[in-house]
C-alpha positions as CSV (number, residue, x, y, z in Angstrom):
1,X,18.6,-17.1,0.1
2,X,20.2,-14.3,2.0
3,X,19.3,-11.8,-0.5
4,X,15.6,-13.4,0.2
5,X,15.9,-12.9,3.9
6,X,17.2,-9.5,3.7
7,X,14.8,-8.1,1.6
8,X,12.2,-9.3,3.5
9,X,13.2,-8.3,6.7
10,X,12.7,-4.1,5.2
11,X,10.0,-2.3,7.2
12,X,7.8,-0.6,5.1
13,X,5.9,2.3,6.2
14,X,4.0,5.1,4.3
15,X,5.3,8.6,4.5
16,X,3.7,11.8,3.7
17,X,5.9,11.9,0.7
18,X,6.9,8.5,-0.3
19,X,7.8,5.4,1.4
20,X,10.1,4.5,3.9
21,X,12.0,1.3,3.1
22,X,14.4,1.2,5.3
23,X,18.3,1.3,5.1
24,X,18.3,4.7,4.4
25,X,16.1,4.2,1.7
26,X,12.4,6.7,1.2
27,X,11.3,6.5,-2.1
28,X,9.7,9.6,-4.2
29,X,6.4,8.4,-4.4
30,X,4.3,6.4,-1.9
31,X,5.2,2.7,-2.9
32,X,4.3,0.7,-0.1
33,X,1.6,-1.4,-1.5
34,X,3.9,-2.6,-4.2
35,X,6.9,-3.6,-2.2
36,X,4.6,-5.6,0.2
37,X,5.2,-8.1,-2.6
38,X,8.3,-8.6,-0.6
39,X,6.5,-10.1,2.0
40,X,4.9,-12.4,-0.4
41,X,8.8,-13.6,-0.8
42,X,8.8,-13.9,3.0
43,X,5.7,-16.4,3.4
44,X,6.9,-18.5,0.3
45,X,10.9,-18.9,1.5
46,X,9.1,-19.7,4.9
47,X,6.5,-22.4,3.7
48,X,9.2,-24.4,2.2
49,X,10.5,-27.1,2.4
50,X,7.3,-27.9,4.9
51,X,4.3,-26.9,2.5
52,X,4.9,-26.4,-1.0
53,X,1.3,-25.8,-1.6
54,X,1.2,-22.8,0.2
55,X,4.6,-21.2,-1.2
56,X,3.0,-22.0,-4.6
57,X,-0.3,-20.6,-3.9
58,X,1.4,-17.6,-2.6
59,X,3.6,-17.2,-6.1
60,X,0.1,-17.7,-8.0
61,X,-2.5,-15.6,-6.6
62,X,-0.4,-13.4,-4.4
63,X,-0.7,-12.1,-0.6
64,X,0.2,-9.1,0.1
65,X,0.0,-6.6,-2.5
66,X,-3.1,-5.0,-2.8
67,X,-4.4,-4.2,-6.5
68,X,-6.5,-1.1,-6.9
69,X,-8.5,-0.1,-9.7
70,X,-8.0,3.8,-11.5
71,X,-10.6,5.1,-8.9
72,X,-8.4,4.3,-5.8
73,X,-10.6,1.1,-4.5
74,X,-8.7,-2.3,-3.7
75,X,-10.0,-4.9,-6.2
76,X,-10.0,-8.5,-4.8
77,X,-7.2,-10.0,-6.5
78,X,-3.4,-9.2,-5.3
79,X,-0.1,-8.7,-7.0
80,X,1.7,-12.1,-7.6
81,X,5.2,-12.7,-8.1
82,X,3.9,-14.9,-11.0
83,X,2.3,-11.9,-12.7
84,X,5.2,-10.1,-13.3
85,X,6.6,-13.0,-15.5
86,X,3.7,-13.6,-17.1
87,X,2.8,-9.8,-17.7
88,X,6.1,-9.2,-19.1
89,X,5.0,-10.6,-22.7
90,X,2.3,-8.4,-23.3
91,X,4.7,-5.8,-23.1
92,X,3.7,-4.0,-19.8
93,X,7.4,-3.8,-19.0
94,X,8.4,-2.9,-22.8
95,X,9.4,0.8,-21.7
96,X,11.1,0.1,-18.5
97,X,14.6,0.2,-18.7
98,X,15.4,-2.5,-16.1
99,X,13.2,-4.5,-17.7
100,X,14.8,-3.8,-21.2
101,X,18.1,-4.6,-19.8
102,X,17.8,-7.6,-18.6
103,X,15.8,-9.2,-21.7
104,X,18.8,-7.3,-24.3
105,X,21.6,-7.1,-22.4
């Protein structure tokens, strides 16, 4: 849980260059609309244990982190914490080496 509430806390704000994350942290590339999904973490840790609906609606359709097609424009459906589990075995992570490490070791 405090891993939870610290990562959530992060400000996230665009930069000319890459994002600023907070903690000394600015990323390469502008990353802020996927580490909104952070936020998603947020709503769900607070919707619980008071409305378990929400947190799980939250995990299934995401909030936060806008989706955009390969023209630029937002689509309608967010980036859910549920997606990246269910994505995983159609091997959109297959190349990513956190991804690789964790499922081999």
């Amino acid at each position: 849980i405090l891993l939870l509430t610290a990562c959530c806390s992060i400000p996230v704000t665009s930069a000319a260059q890459g994002t600023d994350l907070g903690g000394g942290v600015i990323t390469r590339t502008p990353v802020s609309d996927q580490s909104r999904i952070a936020y998603d973490l947020r709503q769900m840790f607070e919707s619980l244990p008071d409305d378990g609906n929400r947190a799980k609606n939250v995990y299934m359709a995401g909030f936060y982190s806008a989706l955009y097609d390969s023209f630029g424009n937002a689509l309608p459906n967010k980036r859910s914490i549920r997606s990246f589990s269910t994505e995983a075995g159609n091997g959109k992570f297959s190349s990513e080496p956190t991804f690789l490490f964790h499922m081999a070791g």
